[in-house]
C-alpha positions as CSV (number, residue, x, y, z in Angstrom):
1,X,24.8,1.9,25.0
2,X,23.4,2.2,21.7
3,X,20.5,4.4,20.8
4,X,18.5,1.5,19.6
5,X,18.3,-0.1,23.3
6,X,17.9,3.3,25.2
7,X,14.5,3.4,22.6
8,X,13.6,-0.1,23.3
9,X,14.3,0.5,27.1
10,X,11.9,3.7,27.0
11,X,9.0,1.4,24.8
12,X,10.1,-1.3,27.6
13,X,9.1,0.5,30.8
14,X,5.8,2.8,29.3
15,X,4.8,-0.7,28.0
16,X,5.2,-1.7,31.7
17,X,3.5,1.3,33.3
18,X,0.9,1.3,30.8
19,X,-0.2,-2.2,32.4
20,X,0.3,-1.7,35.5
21,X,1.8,0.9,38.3
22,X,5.3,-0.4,39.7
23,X,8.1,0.2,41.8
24,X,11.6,0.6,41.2
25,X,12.7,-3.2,42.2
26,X,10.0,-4.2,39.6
27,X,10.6,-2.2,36.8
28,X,14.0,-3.3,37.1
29,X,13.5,-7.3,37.1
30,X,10.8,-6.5,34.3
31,X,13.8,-5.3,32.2
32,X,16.1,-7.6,33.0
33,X,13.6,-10.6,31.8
34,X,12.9,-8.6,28.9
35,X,17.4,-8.6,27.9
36,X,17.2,-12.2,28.8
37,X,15.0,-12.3,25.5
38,X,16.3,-9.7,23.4
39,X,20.3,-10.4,24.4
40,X,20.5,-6.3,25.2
41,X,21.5,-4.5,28.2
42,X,18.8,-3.1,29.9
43,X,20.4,-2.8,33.5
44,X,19.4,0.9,34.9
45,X,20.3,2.7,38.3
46,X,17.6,5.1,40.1
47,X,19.3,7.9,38.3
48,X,18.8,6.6,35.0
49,X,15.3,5.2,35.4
50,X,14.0,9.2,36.1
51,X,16.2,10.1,33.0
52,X,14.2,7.7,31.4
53,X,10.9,9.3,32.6
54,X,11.7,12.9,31.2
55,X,12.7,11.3,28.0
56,X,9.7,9.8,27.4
57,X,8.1,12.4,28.7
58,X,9.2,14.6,26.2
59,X,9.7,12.0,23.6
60,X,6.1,10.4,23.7
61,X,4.1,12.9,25.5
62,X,3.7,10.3,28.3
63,X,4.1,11.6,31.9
64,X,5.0,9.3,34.4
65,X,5.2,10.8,38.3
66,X,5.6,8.6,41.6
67,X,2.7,7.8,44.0
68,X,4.4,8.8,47.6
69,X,0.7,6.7,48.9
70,X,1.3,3.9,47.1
71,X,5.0,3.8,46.9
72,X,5.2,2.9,42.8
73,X,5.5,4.6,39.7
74,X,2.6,5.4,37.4
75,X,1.7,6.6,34.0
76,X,-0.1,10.1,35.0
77,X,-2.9,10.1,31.9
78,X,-4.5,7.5,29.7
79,X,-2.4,7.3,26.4
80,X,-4.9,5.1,24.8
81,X,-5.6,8.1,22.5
82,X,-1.6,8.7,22.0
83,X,0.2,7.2,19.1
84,X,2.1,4.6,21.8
85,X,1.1,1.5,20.9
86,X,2.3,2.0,17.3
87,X,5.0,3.1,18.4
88,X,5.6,-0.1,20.2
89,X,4.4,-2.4,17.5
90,X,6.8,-0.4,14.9
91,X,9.7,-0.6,17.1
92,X,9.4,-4.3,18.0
93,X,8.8,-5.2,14.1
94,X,12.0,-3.4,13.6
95,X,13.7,-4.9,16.4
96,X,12.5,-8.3,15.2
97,X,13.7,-7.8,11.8
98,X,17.2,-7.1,12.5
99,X,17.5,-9.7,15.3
100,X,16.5,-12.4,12.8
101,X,18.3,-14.2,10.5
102,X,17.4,-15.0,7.4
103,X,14.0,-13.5,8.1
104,X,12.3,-13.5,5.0
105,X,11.1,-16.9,5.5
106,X,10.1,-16.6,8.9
107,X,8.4,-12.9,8.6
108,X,5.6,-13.0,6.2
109,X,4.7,-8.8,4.8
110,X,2.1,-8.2,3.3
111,X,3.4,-6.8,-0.2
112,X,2.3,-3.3,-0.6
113,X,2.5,0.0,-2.8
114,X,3.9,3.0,-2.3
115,X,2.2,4.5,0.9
116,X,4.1,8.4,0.8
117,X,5.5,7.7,4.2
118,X,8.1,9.5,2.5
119,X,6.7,12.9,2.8
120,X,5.2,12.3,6.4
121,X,8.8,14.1,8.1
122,X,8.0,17.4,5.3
123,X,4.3,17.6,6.5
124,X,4.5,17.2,10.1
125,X,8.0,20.0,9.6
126,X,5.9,22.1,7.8
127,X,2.8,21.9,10.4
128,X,5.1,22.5,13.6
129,X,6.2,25.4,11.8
130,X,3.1,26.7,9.8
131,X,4.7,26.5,6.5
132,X,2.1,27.0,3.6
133,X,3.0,24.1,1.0
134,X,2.4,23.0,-2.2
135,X,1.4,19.7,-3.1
136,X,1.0,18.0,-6.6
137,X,-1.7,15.6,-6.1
138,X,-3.5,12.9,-8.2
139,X,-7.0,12.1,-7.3
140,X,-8.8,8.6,-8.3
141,X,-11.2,11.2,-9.7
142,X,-9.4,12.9,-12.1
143,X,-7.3,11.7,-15.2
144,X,-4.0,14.6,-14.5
145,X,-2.3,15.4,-11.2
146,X,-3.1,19.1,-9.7
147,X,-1.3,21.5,-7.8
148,X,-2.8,22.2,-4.3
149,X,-2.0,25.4,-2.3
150,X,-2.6,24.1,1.3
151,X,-2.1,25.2,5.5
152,X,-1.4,21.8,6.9
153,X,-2.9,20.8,9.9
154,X,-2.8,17.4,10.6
155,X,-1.5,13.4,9.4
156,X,-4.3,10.6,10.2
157,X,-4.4,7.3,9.1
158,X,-6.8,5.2,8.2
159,X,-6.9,1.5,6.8
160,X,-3.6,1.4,5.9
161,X,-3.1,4.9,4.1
162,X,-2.0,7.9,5.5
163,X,-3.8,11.6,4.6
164,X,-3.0,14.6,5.2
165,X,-5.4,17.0,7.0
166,X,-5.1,20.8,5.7
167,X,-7.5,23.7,4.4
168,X,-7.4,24.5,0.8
169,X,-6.5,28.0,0.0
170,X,-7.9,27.2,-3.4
171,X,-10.8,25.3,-2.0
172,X,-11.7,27.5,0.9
173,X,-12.0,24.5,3.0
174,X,-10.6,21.5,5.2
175,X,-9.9,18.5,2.5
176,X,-8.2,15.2,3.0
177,X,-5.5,14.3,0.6
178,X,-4.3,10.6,0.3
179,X,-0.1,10.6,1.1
180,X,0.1,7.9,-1.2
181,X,-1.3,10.1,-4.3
182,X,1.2,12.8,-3.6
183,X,3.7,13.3,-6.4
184,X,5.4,15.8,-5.0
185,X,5.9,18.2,-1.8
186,X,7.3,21.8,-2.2
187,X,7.6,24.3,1.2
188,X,7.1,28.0,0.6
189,X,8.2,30.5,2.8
190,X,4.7,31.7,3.5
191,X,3.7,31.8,6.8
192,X,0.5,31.0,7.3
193,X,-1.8,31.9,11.0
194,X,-2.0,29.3,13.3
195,X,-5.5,27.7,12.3
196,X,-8.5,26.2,14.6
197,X,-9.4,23.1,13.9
198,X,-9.7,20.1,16.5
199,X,-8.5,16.8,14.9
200,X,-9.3,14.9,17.6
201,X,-13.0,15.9,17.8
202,X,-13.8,16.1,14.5
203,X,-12.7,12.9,13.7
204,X,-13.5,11.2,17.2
205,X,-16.9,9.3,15.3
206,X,-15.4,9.1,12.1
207,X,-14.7,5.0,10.7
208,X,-11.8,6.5,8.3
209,X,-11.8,9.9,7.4
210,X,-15.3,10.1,5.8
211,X,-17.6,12.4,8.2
212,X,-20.1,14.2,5.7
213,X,-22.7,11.7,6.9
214,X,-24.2,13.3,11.3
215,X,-23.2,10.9,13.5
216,X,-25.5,8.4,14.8
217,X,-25.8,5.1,17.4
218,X,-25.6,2.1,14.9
219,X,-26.4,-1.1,16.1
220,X,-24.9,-4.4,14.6
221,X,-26.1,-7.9,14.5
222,X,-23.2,-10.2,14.4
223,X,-22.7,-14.1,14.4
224,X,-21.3,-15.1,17.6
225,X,-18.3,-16.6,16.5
226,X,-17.4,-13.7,14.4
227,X,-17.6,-11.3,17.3
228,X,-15.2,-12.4,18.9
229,X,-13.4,-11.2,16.1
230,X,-14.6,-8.0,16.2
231,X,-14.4,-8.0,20.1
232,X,-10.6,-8.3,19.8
233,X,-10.0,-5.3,17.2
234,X,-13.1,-3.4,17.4
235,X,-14.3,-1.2,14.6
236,X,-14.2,2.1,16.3
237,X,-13.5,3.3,19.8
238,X,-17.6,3.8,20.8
239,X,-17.8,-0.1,20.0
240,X,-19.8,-1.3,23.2
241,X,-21.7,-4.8,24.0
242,X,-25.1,-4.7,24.6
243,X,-26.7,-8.1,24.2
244,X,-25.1,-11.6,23.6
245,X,-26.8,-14.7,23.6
246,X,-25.9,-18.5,22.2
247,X,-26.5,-17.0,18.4
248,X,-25.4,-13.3,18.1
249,X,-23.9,-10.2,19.9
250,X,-25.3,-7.1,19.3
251,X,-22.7,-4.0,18.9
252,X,-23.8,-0.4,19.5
253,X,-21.6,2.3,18.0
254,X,-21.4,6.2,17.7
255,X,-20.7,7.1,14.2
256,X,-20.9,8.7,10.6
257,X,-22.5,6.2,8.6
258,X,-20.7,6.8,5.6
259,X,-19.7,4.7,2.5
260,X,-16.3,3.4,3.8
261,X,-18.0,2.4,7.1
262,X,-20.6,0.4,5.2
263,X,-17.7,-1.8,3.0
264,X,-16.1,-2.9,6.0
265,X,-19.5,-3.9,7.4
266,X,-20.1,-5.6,4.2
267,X,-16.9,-7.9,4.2
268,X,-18.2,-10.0,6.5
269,X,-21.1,-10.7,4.5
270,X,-24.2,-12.7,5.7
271,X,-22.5,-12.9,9.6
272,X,-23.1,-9.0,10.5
273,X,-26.3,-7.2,10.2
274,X,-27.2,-3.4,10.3
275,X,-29.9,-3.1,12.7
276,X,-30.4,0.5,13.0
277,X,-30.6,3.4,11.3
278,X,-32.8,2.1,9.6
279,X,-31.8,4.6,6.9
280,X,-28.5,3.1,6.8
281,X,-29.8,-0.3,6.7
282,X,-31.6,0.8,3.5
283,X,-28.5,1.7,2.4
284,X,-26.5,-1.2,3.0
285,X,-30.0,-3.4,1.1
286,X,-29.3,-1.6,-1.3
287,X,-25.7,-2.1,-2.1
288,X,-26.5,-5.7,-1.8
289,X,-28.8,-5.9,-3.9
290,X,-26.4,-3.9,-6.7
291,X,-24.1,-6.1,-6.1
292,X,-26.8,-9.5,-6.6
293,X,-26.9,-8.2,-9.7
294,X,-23.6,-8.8,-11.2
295,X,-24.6,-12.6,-10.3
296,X,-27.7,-13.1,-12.2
């Protein structure tokens, strides 16, 4: 079998578990379905299903054990927080792409710079093994490239760009550098100590990778139709509903009310207001009122 379908066989049955628990029998006609679709062989004994397990196990970080109770297989943790779904969506783009023909006129893409996805395989090397690197890097902010001494600790995205998470030797702090802005990526042989700093958590309220801004409960106001919207793809993982009526829905989120937070809030225009902070609200009055301006 080729490595492509024993990596869409492993999406196949976490995408399964991930919805609900099954049992052998049903993870089994679920993949048979699926090669029905995709034209692949999917066909798997009892042997190779828990093969399949401890590959994605150690593959995706997703542990899957058996329920002896309820006689079905289960995904062990929530892997909301875990890269998976990307995975997935990455892997059945690609999958798509090559099982089409002529798919230029049937896949639309967005048409987009240079991203440095290139580096991504360097940084995340160079983290796993605490690799000090140097990076030649060319901020919006300044008119020549610099080089940046750095301990990598970390790859987020956000909106559609990728940064890199490391401390500054140079700096003496944590910065964020855009991967799309790198020029270059050199490793040193320095080792650097293993450094504390929980991505997870100090990022966990953050709308990008702004956070200099404590964060706060924001409430929006949005037009009912457009919340919908923003029910489907909320704007941050805090996003809860706490009134809806025939008009509007209000939103109540836990976040840093920074800059990039308030242009996405401002895309939509006159169909979402900023309730509270009021402080932010100023804010956003503000901006709007800046941006009147350039109309008169």
């Amino acid at each position: 079998m080729a490595k492509r379908e024993y990596i869409q066989r492993h999406l196949l049955i976490a995408r399964r578990l991930k919805a609900k628990p099954s049992t052998y029998d049903e993870i089994k006609d679920f993949l048979i379905q699926e090669q029905e679709v995709t034209g692949d062989n999917f066909s798997i004994s009892k042997r190779t299903l828990q093969r399949d397990f401890s590959d994605i196990n150690s593959i995706y970080g997703i542990e899957i054990t058996y329920n002896k109770k309820e006689r079905w297989y289960e995904i062990s943790e929530e892997v909301e927080e875990k890269p998976f779904e990307r995975i997935l969506e990455a892997f059945e783009t690609l999958s798509a792409l090559n099982f089409s023909n002529q798919v230029s006129s049937k896949l639309i893409l967005e048409k987009r710079g240079n991203k440095g996805t290139e580096f991504i395989n360097g940084l995340l090397y160079s983290i796993d093994n605490n690799f000090e690197i140097n990076i030649t890097h060319h901020s919006f902010w300044k008119e020549e490239p610099e080089v940046r001494t750095l301990h990598p600790i970390a790859v987020k995205e956000s909106q559609n760009r990728w940064y890199l998470i490391a401390f500054d030797t140079v700096k003496n702090d944590f910065r964020n550098f855009g991967l799309d802005r790198i020029k270059s990526l050199d490793f040193t042989s320095k080792i650097f100590r293993s450094i504390t700093f929980d991505t997870a958590e100090n990022y966990q309220h953050a709308f990008g990778v702004e956070t200099y801004e404590p964060a706060t409960k924001i409430i929006l106001a949005v037009d009912l139709f457009q919340s919908k919207y923003i029910k489907s793809l909320p704007l941050h993982a805090s996003q809860r509903v706490i009134f809806e009526n025939e008009t509007i829905c209000r939103f109540e989120y836990f976040m840093h009310p920074t800059h990039d937070l308030m242009m996405e809030i401002l895309k939509y225009g006159e169909l979402v207001k900023v309730e509270e902070p009021l402080g932010f609200q100023t804010d956003v009055k503000n901006k709007i009122k800046a941006m009147t301006k350039l109309y008169k």
